[in-house]
Phi, psi and omega in degrees: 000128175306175187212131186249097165303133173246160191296147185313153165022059172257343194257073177238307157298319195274358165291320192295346187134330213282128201251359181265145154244172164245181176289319192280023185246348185263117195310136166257326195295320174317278232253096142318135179280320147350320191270103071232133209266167224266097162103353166301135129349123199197139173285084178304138173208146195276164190325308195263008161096019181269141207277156173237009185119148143352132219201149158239187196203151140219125184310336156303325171264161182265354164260109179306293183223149185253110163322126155242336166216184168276353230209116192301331221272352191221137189270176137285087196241178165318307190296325165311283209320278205310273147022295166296299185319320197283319182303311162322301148338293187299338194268280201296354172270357199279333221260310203206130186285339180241159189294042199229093180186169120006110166244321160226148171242029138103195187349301187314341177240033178044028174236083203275140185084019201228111182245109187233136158256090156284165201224045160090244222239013128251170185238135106306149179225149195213136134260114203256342185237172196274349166282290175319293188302329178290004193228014165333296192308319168302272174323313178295337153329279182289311180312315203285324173297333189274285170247016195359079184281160157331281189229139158242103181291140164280106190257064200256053167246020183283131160310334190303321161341300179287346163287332188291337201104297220295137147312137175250170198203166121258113192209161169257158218247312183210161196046210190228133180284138201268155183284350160215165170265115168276172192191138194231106163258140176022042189087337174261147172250132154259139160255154165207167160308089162355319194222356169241226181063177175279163186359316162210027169078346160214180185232110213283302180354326189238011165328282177296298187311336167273333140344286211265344191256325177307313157327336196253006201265017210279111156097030201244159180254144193254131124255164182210092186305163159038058186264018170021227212275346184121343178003284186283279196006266188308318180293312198309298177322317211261345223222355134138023182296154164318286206215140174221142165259072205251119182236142171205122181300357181264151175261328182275347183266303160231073147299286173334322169283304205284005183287298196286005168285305159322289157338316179247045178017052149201075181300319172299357201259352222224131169208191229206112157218103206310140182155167189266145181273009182258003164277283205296324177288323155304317174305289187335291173303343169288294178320343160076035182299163180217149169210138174279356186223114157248134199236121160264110174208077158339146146274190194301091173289349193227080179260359173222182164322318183262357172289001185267008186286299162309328181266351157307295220292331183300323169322281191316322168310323173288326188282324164301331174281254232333294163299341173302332203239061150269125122339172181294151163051044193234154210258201179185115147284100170247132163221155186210151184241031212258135153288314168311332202235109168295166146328286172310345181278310175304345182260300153004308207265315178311290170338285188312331174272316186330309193285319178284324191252018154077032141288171191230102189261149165226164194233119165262336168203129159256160188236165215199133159351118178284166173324336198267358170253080189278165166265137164252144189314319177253034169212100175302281157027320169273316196274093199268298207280129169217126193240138166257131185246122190212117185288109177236129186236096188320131182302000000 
């Protein structure tokens, strides 16, 4: 393996646990950035040549190399693999009795650029960086040692991609692609499109936090903002809500909702209003609709850094129509998955809307990423996901 050098007291984060380099942390007058090639392997080493682990690189992205292992003596191969996979596993068998979750989550598992969901007996897979996809063949490998699924599908259509160089494609890897996928949360059963939906077709992430909102939804009237397959919808539904009101702007997702609404027989508890949501939370407040429970959970508004000026002020909007349409005593789920937008900015924006619209806000429970998305403590970078549970009152 060629050896990549850094820049004086440039290794100072990745000593503290932290798995990135950047391009501008790289000795360049050594190491031309030119001599390596996109997913190739390399021995990181510090101002004085003391090695600092594995490393794979690519010239092309602006983060150069993602640490894989510590210790020069071990590569990223099959054998790592199976080894990581397995330590990944025992935390998700620890966690949850049935076969439905996260199995890696990228850095937090010491596997960076590498994302797998299982689904009982297929696996999605997301290869986001040019180390992973050259070492396909190896992962797949390593999955089939570990866990010998069925079908394993490739959902390699992320944008993130495009930071890498890499093409995006979807393909099954192995076996015959089922025409859904299923998938069993809290007691409710889901289907999705194998091969179509968002990013690997469900979001594990919000498990407990759907979980934990159900307690409060019994004889209550629902809406469910960005309500994709029914996540919230359908549990909300099934869990003893009066009535959910569920908007999404894809027409295939929900057909798709109102399928698994079927699936937990309480398709009657359940509607539908096809539409972008701050057009529809306006339409609504024209209608002068009320709801005792409402769930925001938004997609990413803030996906880079410089996207946060804008994507506050979207926050702030979704959530002030959201409160427009509260009953007296009424909760309101706001969640964000923005890595970008903290915790204290969302609760910054509930005050601020609480207050403008003469209301009285209370946060009763906050939420979080489930185990199967763990932090790893020195890369802030993973801990992305925050749901605010909030009690809104006339002021």
């Amino acid at each position: 393996m060629q050896t990549l050098s850094l820049k004086r007291n440039e290794d100072r984060r990745l000593r503290s646990g932290h798995l990135w380099v950047f391009s501008n942390e790289v000795d360049t007058a050594k190491n031309p950035l030119r001599n390596y090639q996109p997913g190739e392997q390399v021995v990181l080493v510090d101002d004085r040549d003391k090695p600092l682990g594995v490393a794979y690189v690519n010239p092309h992205s602006l983060i150069f190399a993602r640490i894989v292992s510590r210790s020069t003596q071990y590569v990223l191969n099959q054998s790592l693999l199976v080894h990581r996979l397995n330590i990944a596993l025992a935390l998700r068998q620890r966690c949850f009795k049935q076969p439905y979750y996260r199995l890696v989550f990228g850095e937090s598992d010491f596997l960076p650029g590498l994302v797998v969901d299982r689904f009982d007996d297929t696996l999605v897979v997301q290869l986001t960086t040019a180390g992973m996809e050259l070492i396909k063949e190896d992962i797949i490998a390593a999955l089939n040692k570990t866990l010998r699924p069925t079908c394993i599908i490739l959902r390699n259509d992320s944008s993130i991609r495009e930071l890498e160089g890499l093409q995006p494609y979807v393909e099954t890897a192995q076996g015959t692609t089922p025409s859904v996928i299923g998938v069993e949360e809290n007691a409710t059963r889901f289907e999705f499109d194998a091969l179509g939906g968002q990013k690997t077709g469900w979001f594990y992430d919000h498990r407990l936090n759907r979980q934990r909102l159900c307690q409060y939804v019994n004889g209550l009237r629902v809406l469910d903002v960005f309500s994709y397959i029914g996540g919230w919808g359908v549990q909300a539904a099934k869990s003893g809500a009066e009535h959910v009101v569920c908007v999404d702007s894809s027409q295939s997702a929900l057909e798709q909702l109102q399928h698994n609404a079927k699936l937990n027989h309480c398709q009657d508890a359940v509607s539908v209003i096809k539409d972008d949501a701050f057009a529809a939370l306006k339409s609504l407040h024209a209608e002068k609709q009320r709801f005792d429970v409402i769930i925001l959970d938004p997609p990413a508004f803030i996906k880079r850094k410089k996207d946060h000026k804008q994507g506050l002020s979207a926050y702030q909007r979704a959530n002030q129509l959201a409160m427009q349409l509260l009953n007296k005593d009424g909760l309101l789920l706001s969640a964000s998955c923005s890595y970008h937008l903290k915790t204290q900015e969302l609760a910054d924006i509930i005050a601020k809307t609480a207050r403008h619209l003469d209301r009285s806000a209370q946060i009763i429970e906050q939420g979080h990423q489930g185990p199967d998305h763990p932090v790893h403590p020195a890369i802030p970078e993973t801990d992305y996901l925050k749901a605010l549970l909030l009690r809104v009152t006339p002021a």
